[in-house]
VEXROKOL-727374 format. One line per 4 residues: number of its first residue (from 1); for each residue x, y, z of C-alpha. Coordinates in steps of 0.02 Angstrom, whole numbers. Layout:
N
NUM> X:Y:Z ~ ...
***
This chain:
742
1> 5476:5886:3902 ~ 5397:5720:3839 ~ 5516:5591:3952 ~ 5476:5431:3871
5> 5323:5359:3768 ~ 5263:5182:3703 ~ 5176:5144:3547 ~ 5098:4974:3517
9> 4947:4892:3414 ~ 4951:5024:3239 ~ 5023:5013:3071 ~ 5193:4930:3080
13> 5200:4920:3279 ~ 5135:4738:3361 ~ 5086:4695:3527 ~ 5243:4724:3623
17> 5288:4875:3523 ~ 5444:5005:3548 ~ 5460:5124:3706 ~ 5585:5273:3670
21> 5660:5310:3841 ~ 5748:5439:3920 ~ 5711:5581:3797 ~ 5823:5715:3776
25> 5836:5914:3751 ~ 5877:5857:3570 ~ 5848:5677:3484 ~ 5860:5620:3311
29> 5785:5466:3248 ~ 5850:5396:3094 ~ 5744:5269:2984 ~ 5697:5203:2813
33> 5513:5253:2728 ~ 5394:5123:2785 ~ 5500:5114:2977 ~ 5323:5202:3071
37> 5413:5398:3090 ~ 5238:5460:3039 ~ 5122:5357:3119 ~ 5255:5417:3281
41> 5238:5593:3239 ~ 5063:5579:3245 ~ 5056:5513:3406 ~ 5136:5641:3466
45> 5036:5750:3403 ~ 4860:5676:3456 ~ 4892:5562:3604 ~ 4732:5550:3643
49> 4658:5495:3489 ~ 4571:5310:3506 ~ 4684:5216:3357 ~ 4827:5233:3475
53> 4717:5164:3633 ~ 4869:5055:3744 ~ 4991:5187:3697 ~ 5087:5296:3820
57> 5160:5455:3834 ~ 5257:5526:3999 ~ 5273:5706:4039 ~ 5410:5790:4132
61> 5332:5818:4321 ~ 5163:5757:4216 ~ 5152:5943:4136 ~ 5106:5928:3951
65> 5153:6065:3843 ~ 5097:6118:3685 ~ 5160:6016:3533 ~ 5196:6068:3351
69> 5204:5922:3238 ~ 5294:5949:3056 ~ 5242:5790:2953 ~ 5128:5762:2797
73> 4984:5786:2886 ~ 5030:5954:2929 ~ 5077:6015:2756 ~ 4898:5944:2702
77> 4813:6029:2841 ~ 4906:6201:2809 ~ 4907:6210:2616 ~ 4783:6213:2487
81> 4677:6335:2574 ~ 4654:6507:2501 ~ 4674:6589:2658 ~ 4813:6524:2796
85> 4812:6573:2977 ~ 4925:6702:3028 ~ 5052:6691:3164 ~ 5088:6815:3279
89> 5276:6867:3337 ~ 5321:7020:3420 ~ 5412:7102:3250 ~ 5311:7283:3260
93> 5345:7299:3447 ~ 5448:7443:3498 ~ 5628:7410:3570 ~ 5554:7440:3741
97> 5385:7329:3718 ~ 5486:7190:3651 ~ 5620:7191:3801 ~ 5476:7196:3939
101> 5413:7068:3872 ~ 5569:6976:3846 ~ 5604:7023:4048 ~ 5450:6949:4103
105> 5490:6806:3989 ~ 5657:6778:4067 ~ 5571:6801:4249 ~ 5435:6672:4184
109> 5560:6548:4130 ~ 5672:6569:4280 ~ 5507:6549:4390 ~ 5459:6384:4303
113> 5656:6323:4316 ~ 5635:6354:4490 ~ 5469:6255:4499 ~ 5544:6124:4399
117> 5676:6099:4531 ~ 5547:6109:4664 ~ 5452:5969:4577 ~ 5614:5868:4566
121> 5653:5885:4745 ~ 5469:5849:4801 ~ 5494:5695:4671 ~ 5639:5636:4780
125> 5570:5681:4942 ~ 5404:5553:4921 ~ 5542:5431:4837 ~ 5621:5403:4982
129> 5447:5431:5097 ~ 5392:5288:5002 ~ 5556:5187:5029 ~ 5529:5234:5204
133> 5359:5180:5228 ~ 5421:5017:5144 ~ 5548:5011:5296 ~ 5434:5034:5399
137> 5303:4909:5347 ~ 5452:4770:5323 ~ 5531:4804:5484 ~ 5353:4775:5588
141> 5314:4647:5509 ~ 5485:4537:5532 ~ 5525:4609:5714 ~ 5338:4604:5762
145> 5208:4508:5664 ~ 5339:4361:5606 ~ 5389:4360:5800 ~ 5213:4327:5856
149> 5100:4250:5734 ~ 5115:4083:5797 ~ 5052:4123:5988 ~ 4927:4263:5927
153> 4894:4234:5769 ~ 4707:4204:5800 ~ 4682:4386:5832 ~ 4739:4451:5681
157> 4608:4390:5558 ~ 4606:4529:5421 ~ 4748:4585:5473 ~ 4885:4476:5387
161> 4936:4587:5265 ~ 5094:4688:5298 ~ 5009:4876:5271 ~ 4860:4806:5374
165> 4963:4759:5493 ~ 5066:4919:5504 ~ 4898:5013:5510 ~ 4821:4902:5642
169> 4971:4899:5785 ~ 4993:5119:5755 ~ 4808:5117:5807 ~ 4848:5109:5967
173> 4899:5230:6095 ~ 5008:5134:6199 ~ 4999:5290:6336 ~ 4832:5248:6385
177> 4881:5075:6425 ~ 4988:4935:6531 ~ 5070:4804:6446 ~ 4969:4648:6447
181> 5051:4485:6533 ~ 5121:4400:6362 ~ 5094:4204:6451 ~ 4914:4251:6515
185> 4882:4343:6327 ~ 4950:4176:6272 ~ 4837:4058:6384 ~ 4700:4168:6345
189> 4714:4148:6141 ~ 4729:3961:6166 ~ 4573:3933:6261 ~ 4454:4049:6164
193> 4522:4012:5995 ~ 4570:3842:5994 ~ 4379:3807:5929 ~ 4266:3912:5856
197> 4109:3875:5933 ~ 3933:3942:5852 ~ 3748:3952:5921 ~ 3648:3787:5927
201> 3480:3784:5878 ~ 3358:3720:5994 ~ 3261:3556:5968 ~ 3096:3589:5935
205> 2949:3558:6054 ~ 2805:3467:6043 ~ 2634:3471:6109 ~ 2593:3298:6192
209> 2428:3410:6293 ~ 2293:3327:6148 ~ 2341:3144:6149 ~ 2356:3150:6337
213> 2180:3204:6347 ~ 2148:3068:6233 ~ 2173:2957:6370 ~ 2033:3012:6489
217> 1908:3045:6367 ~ 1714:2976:6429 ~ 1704:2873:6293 ~ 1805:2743:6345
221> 1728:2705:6508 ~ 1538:2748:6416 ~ 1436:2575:6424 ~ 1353:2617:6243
225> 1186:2510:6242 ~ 998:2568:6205 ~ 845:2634:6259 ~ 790:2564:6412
229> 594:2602:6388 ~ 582:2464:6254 ~ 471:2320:6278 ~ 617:2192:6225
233> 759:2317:6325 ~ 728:2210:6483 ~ 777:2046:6411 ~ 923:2113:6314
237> 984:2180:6489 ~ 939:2012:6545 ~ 1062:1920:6438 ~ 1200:2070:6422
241> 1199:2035:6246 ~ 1168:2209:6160 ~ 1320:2208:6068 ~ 1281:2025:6004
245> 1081:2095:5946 ~ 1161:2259:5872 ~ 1281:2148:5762 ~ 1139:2017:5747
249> 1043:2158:5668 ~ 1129:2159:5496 ~ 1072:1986:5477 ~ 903:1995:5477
253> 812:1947:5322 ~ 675:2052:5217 ~ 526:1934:5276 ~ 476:1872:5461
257> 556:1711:5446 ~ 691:1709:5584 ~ 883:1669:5517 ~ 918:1568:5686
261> 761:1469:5745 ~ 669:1499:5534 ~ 508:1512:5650 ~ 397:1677:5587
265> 440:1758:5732 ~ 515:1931:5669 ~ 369:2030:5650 ~ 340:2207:5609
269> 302:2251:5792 ~ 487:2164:5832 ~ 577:2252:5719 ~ 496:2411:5773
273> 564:2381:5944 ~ 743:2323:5882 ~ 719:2510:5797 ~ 684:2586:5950
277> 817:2501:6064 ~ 959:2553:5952 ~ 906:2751:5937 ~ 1009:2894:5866
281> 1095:2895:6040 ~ 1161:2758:6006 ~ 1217:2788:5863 ~ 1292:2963:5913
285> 1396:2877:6043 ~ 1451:2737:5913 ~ 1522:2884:5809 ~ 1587:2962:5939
289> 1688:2811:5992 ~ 1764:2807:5807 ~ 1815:2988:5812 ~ 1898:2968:5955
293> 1979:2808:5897 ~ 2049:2896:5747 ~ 2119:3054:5816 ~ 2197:2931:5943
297> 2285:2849:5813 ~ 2322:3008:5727 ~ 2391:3119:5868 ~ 2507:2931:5922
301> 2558:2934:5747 ~ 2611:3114:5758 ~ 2727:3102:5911 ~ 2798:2931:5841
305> 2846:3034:5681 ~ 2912:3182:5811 ~ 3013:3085:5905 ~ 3091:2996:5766
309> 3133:3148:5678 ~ 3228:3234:5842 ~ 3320:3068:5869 ~ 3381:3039:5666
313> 3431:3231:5673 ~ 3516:3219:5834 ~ 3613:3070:5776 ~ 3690:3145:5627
317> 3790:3281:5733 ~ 3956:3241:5794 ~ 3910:3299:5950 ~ 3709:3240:6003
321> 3633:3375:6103 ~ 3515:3248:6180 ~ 3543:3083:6272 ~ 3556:2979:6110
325> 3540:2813:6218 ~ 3407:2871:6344 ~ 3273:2934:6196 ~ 3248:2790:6108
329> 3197:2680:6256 ~ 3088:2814:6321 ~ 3020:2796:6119 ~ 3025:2614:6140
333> 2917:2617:6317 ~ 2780:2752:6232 ~ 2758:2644:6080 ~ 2717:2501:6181
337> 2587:2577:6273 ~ 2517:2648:6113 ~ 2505:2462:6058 ~ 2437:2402:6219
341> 2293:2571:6222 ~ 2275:2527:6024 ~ 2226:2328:6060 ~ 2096:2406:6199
345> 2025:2525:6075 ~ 1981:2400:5961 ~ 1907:2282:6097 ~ 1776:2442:6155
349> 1747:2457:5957 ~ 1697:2277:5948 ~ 1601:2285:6119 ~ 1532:2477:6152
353> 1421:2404:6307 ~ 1584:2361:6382 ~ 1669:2488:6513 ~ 1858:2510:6482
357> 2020:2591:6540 ~ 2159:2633:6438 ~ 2365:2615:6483 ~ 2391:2787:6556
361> 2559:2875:6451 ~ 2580:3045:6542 ~ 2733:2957:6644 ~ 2829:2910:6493
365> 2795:3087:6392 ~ 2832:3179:6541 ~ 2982:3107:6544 ~ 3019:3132:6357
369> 2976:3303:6397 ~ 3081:3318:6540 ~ 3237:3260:6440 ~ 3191:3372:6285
373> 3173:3519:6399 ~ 3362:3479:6493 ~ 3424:3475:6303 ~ 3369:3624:6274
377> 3436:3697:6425 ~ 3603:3626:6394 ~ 3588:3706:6210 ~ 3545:3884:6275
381> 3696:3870:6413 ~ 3795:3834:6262 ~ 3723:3985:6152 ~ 3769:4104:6302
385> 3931:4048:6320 ~ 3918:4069:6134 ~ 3868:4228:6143 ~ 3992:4279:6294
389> 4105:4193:6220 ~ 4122:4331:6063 ~ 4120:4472:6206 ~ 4269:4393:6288
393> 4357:4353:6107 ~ 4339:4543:6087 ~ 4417:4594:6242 ~ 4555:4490:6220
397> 4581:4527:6026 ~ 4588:4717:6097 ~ 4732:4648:6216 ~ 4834:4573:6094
401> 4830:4737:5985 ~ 4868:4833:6154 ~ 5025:4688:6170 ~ 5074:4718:5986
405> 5072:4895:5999 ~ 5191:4893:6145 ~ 5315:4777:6037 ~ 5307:4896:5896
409> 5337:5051:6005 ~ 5538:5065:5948 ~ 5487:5030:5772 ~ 5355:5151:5775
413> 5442:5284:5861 ~ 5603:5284:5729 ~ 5500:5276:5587 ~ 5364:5405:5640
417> 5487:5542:5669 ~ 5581:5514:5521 ~ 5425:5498:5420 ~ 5356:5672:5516
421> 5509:5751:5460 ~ 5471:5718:5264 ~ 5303:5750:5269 ~ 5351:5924:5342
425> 5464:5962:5207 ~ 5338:5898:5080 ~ 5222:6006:5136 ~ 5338:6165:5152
429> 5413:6111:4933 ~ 5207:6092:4904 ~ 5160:6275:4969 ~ 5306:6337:4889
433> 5257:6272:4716 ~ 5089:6344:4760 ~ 5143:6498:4782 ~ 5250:6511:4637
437> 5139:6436:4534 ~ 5015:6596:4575 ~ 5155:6719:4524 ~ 5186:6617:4387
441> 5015:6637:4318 ~ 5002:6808:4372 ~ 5164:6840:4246 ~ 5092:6746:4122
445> 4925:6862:4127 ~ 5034:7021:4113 ~ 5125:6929:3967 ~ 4978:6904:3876
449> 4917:7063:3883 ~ 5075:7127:3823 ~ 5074:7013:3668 ~ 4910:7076:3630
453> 4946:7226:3617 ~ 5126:7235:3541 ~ 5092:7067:3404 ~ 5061:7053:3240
457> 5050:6944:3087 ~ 5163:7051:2981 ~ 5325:7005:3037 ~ 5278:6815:2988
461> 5254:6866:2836 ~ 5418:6980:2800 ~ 5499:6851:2870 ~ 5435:6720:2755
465> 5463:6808:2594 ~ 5629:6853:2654 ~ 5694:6688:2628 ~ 5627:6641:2467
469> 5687:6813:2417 ~ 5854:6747:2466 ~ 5867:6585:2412 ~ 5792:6615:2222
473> 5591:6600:2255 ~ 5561:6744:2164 ~ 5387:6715:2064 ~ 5265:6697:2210
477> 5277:6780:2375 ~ 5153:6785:2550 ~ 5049:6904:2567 ~ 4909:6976:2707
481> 4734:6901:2647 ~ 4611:7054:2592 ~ 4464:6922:2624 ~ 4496:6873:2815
485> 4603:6976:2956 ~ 4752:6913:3008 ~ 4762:6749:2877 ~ 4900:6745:2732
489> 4874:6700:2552 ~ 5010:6619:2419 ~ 5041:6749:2283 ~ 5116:6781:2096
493> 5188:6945:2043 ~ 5021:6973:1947 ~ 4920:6941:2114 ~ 4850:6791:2075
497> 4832:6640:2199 ~ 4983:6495:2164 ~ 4924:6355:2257 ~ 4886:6282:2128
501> 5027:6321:2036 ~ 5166:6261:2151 ~ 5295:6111:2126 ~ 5289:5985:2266
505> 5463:6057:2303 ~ 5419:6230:2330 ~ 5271:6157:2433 ~ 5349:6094:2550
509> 5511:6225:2559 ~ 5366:6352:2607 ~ 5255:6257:2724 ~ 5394:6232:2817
513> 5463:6399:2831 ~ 5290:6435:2911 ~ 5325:6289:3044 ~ 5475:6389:3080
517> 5364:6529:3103 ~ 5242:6423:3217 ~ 5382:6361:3332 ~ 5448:6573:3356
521> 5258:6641:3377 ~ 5068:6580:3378 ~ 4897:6592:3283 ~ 4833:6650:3453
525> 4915:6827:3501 ~ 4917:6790:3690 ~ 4998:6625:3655 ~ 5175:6672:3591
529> 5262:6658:3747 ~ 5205:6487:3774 ~ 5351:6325:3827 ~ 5305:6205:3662
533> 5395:6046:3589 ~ 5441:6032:3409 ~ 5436:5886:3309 ~ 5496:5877:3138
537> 5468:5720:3020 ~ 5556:5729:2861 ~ 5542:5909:2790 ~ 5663:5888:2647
541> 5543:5803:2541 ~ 5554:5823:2348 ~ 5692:5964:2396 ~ 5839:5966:2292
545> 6015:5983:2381 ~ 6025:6165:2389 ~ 5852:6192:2492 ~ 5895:6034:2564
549> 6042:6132:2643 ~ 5945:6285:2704 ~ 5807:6189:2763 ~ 5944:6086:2885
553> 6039:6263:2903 ~ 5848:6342:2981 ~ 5822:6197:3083 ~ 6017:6187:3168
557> 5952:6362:3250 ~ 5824:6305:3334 ~ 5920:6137:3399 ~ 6040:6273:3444
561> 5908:6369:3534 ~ 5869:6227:3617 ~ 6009:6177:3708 ~ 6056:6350:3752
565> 5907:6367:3832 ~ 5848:6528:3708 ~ 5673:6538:3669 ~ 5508:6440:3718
569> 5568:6288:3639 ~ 5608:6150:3778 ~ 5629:5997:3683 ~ 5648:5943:3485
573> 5619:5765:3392 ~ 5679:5765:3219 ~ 5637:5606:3111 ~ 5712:5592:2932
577> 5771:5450:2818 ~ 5887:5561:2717 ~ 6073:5517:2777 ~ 6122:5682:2701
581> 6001:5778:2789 ~ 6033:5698:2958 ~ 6212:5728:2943 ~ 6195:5903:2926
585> 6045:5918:3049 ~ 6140:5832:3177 ~ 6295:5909:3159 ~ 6365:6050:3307
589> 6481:6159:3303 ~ 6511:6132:3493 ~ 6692:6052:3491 ~ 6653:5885:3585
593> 6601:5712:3527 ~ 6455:5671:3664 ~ 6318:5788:3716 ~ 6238:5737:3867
597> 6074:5833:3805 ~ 6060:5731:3638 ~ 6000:5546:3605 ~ 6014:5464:3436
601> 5883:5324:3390 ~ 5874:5197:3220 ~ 5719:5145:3176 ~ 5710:4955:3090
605> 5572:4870:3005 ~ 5593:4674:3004 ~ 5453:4555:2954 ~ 5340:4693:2926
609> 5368:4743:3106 ~ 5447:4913:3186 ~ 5581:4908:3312 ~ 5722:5055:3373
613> 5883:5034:3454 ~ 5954:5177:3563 ~ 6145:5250:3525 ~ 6138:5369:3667
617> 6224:5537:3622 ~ 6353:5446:3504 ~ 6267:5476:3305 ~ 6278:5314:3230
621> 6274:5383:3056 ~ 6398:5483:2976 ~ 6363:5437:2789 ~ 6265:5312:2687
625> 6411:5209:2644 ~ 6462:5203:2867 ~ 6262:5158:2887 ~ 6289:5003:2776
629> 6419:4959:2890 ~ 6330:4994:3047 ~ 6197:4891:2987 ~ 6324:4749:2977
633> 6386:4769:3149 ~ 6203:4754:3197 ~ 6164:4623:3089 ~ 6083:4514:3259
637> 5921:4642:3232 ~ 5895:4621:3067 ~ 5828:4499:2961 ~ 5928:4386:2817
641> 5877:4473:2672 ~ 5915:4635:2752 ~ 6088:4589:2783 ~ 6110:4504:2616
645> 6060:4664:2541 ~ 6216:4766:2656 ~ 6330:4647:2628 ~ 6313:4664:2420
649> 6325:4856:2436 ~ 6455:4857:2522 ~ 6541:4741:2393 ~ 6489:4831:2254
653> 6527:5011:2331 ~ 6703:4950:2393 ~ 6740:4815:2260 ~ 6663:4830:2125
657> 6633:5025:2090 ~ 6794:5089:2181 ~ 6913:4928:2152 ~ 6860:4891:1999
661> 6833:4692:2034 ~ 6708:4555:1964 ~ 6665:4428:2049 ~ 6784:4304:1957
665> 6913:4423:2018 ~ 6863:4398:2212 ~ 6835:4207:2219 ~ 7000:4189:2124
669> 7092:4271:2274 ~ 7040:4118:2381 ~ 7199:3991:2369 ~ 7098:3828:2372
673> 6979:3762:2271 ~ 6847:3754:2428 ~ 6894:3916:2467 ~ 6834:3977:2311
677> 6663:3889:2321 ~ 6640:3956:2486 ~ 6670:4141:2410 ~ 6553:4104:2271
681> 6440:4019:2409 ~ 6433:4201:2488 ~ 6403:4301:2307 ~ 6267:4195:2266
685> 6198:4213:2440 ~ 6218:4405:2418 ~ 6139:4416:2252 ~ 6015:4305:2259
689> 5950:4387:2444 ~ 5957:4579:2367 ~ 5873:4519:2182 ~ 5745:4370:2201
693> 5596:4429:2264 ~ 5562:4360:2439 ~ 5469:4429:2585 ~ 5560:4398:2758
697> 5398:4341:2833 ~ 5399:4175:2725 ~ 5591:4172:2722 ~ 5702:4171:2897
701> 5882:4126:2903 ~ 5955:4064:3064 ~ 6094:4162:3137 ~ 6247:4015:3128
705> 6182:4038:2935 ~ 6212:4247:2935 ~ 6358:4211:3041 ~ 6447:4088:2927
709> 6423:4215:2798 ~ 6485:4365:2893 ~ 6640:4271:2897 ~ 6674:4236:2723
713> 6637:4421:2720 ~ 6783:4461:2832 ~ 6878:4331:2747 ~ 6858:4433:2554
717> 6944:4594:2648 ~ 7083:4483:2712 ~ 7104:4374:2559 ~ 7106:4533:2453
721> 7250:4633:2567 ~ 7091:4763:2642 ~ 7065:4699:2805 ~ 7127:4863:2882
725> 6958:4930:2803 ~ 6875:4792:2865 ~ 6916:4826:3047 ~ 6923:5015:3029
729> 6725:5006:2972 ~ 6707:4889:3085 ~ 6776:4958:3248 ~ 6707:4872:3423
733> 6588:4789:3299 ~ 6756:4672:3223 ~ 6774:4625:3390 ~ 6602:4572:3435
737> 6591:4482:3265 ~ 6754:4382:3306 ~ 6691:4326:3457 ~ 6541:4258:3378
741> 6617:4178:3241 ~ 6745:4099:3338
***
């Protein structure tokens, strides 16, 4: 059976839509043309089709069964075709063949009862598992997890959810363990996860080796003066003034004329020797002394920039890693000796004949080495207590859990057995179901073969012509198609097709007696035997009263069928507009007002919009003339114009038609003169809401509006000496209106 569905987003349905609920055996849905019956039919139908994408439909025990859908769409699909499919029923079988297979049908139906029950009580079975489980969950988390968060909550990271939680103490075998010490599990927690410590980079090294070798390099100590073999070398030794000749050098002019004494005393043979003196190694050791001089002032520039860099990084942490005080003295002692070496540089660059020393360093770097490297030691004692530090967080995370398991034991005990227990019996209801469901396909098999053996498509077809033959369709009859096996063809007396021939009345009268046929048998001969749901949506189209009659008459046996159980029919859904029709559709001989097995439904349209109000298993219509007044008493879900529209039928049926009264007549039963306006008031309201055209989306009228008038309404009875009708058509409705108008 289809147990509830949802249609939303097509034709006259919005966003929110309408859900029919709690189906029945039998349901009847009344509404106007234009309410959405088709475009619900259709759904039904073809559920899966995308235009209804958001929609929903909800099987009994999620088992789908096959659907037959009488709408337009139906009659368009199954005439105008030369040839219709046949359908099958078991009419030629002999007495025996038919009650086998009637047996075996009974046996089938029986079997899938008792799976049906099976499914129910598996259905109730993981209902309460699940309640259970939700015990379960609630009651370790409040008596466990809520108990101890605070103390040893820093062991349950990714476990603060209440079914990770559950899953995460039941881990744990508390038989393989001894309860932990809760205080020393508490001490423990508050040491190791009171920070959260992480690995420290070291700081980075240097390599001071170059510029310390800087400092003993030859050149420094080199007296750089020339050749010694020159005839003017012994004088320049004489007067220890090479450096002062070398300089003097670059101011000697082009001729001999001497730029100190202006005697001609520098000669070609003088110049030669100044020439010689000052040889290329000379020179060579000049250049070496500059080399040396710049990567001196490179490599200090270097460990300046080094230093500088540790210390600004080091003094951005919150928590230095070197002695933030000690470095930059040590930086301030290094630098000054750079100076001091830099100012001795320049005086051997000035004076290469002199012999000099520089300020030795290697104390102060080795010391700035020494204090880097105890950093660094400090940081890598930190990074293996780091690294211990996650060892130990595991062991005692693994306590906790051990401590936590222990707490839950009780919990976990109750629940576990209980939960054991169900599981068992789900598993016993699931093999049983299994194993019926094997004999129940083994039945169907044997069912099948049956059918194909003992079907036919003749019986359809006496059947068919039956009726008309009975109720006065005389000039065209069904016969077996000569063109295709097994397909039926719409004949006249002369044997000539009548399709084409056919009144939209007769149309539909016989496309619907071969529904009828449908819901008893099948176009496929195995599947006759097969549990189906019938929908019907408004077959009395362009019928007049008399077929109108039958058509209800055909359709009461198969409701009839369907509550009693008879047949592969398990559920029907009958949609019509007619109030004639649904009266005599709905109407049971079964002598008792409420059926538990049937649901009655209205459809409404209201600002171009769909929406359906359940009456349970009481009909809400018993002729047009009651549904006028039911559509008073729910006057709250319609719109204005709608009830405008009631309330002037209902005057007019009642008053006007029956009574005899104009309107004159009516407002002059009003005593007062303001009594009389407010009567008129309500006419004009009437008339003008049922004959101007207006479209409720445009026009709304508030409820204290529609209320005001609903009491004049009440008040025309009562003025006019009917208010016994009033409350009669009324009933609990009177009441309700009373109380709103009050």
């Amino acid at each position: 059976m289809i147990d509830s569905l949802l249609i939303k987003n097509i034709a006259t349905y919005d966003e929110a839509g309408i859900e029919l609920e709690n189906l029945k055996k039998v349901n009847f849905i009344y509404g106007s043309n234009g309410t959405g019956k088709t475009t619900l039919s259709n759904y039904i139908k073809e559920p899966d089709n995308e235009a209804f994408e958001g929609c929903k439909l909800s099987w009994s025990y999620n088992q789908p069964l096959q659907t037959l859908v009488y709408n337009k769409r139906f009659r368009e699909d199954n005439f105008g075709k030369a040839d219709i499919e046949g359908v099958f029923t078991l009419g030629h079988a002999t007495k025996e063949q038919i009650e086998l297979i009637k047996a075996k049908g009974i046996l089938l139906k029986d079997i899938a009862d008792k799976g049906k029950q099976s499914r129910e009580s598996l259905k109730q079975r993981e209902e309460v598992k699940e309640g259970l489980e939700t015990q379960y969950k609630e009651a370790l988390w409040k008596h466990v997890y809520k108990k101890h968060v605070d103390q040893l909550g820093s062991t349950l990271t990714g476990h603060k959810l209440k079914e990770t939680f559950k899953e995460h103490v039941i881990a744990i075998d508390t038989s393989l363990f001894i309860k932990p010490n809760y205080d020393e599990l508490v001490s423990k927690v508050n040491s190791l996860f009171k920070k959260n410590p992480e690995e420290i980079n070291p700081i980075p090294t240097f390599d001071f080796s170059t510029l310390l070798s800087l400092e003993t390099e030859d050149i420094w100590q080199q007296k750089i003066i020339g050749k010694k073999d020159v005839g003017i070398a012994p004088l320049i030794e004489k007067l220890n003034n090479s450096d002062w000749v070398n300089q003097g050098k670059s101011f000697l002019p082009d001729d001999e004329t001497c730029p100190f004494c202006q005697q001609q005393t520098i000669t070609p043979a003088f110049r030669q020797m100044l020439e010689q003196y000052f040889d290329e190694l000379y020179i060579a050791a000049l250049d070496k002394l500059k080399s040396t001089k710049s990567k001196f002032e490179l490599y200090t520039s270097a460990t300046l920039s080094y230093l500088e860099s540790v210390l600004v990084a080091e003094q951005a942490k919150k928590e230095p890693n070197i002695n933030i005080d000690t470095l930059p003295q040590l930086m301030r002692e290094l630098e000054s000796y750079i100076v001091a070496n830099r100012e001795v540089i320049i005086g051997k660059e000035k004076e290469p004949s002199r012999s000099v020393a520089l300020i030795t360093i290697e104390d102060v770097i080795q010391r700035i080495i020494e204090e880097i490297k105890q950093s660094n030691i400090k940081i890598e004692s930190h990074n293996v207590l780091v690294r211990n530090l996650r060892t130990e967080k595991g062991k005692v995370i693994k306590e906790a859990q051990v401590f936590l398991a222990f707490e839950a034991k009780d919990i976990v005990d109750e629940y576990s057995g209980k939960l054991s227990a169900l599981k068992k019996g789900i598993e016993g209801i699931n093999k049983q179901l299994q194993e019926k469901r094997q004999v129940y396909l083994k039945l169907e098999n044997e069912i099948k073969e049956l059918n194909k053996h003992t079907t036919s498509v003749q019986p359809a077809v006496d059947e068919i012509n039956r009726i008309l033959g009975r109720y006065g369709f005389n000039n065209f009859r069904i016969e077996a198609s000569l063109a295709m096996p097994n397909h039926y063809q719409i004949q006249r007396e002369d044997g000539s097709l009548a399709q084409s021939t056919l009144s939209e009345g007769e149309i539909t009268f016989i496309t619907f007696l071969y529904y009828l046929q449908l819901v008893k048998g099948s176009t496929d001969k195995t599947n006759i035997s097969e549990e189906r749901i019938v929908v019907v949506d408004d077959p009395i189209s362009s019928l007049d009263s008399n077929v109108l009659f039958v058509v209800s008459s055909l359709l009461k046996e198969v409701i009839k069928n369907v509550r009693n159980g008879i047949g592969n029919v398990n559920q029907i859904i009958v949609f019509t507009h007619n109030v004639y029709f649904h009266k005599e559709v709905s109407y049971s001989d079964i002598r008792k007002q409420d059926q538990s097995d049937t649901e009655f439904w209205i459809l409404r349209k209201v600002d171009k919009v769909t929406s359906i109000h359940s009456y349970g298993n009481r009909n809400p219509i018993h002729s047009s003339y009651e549904l006028l007044w039911q559509e008073v008493k729910d006057w709250r879900r319609n719109s204005g114009i709608t009830l405008q529209n009631t309330m002037r039928r209902i005057i007019e049926n009642y008053f006007k038609i029956l009574g005899g009264y104009k309107d004159d007549d009516l407002i002059e039963k009003f005593a007062t003169h303001e009594e009389q306006e407010i009567c008129r008031s309500l006419l004009c309201w009437v008339n003008d809401g049922s004959h101007f055209m207006s479209d409720d989306l445009f026009i709304e009228h508030p409820d204290d509006i529609s209320a005001k008038y609903l009491e004049v309404f009440k008040r025309v009875f009562e003025e006019t000496n009917h208010l016994e009708h009033y409350k009669m058509m009324m009933g609990e409705g009177a009441i309700e209106l009373e109380s709103i108008m009050s």
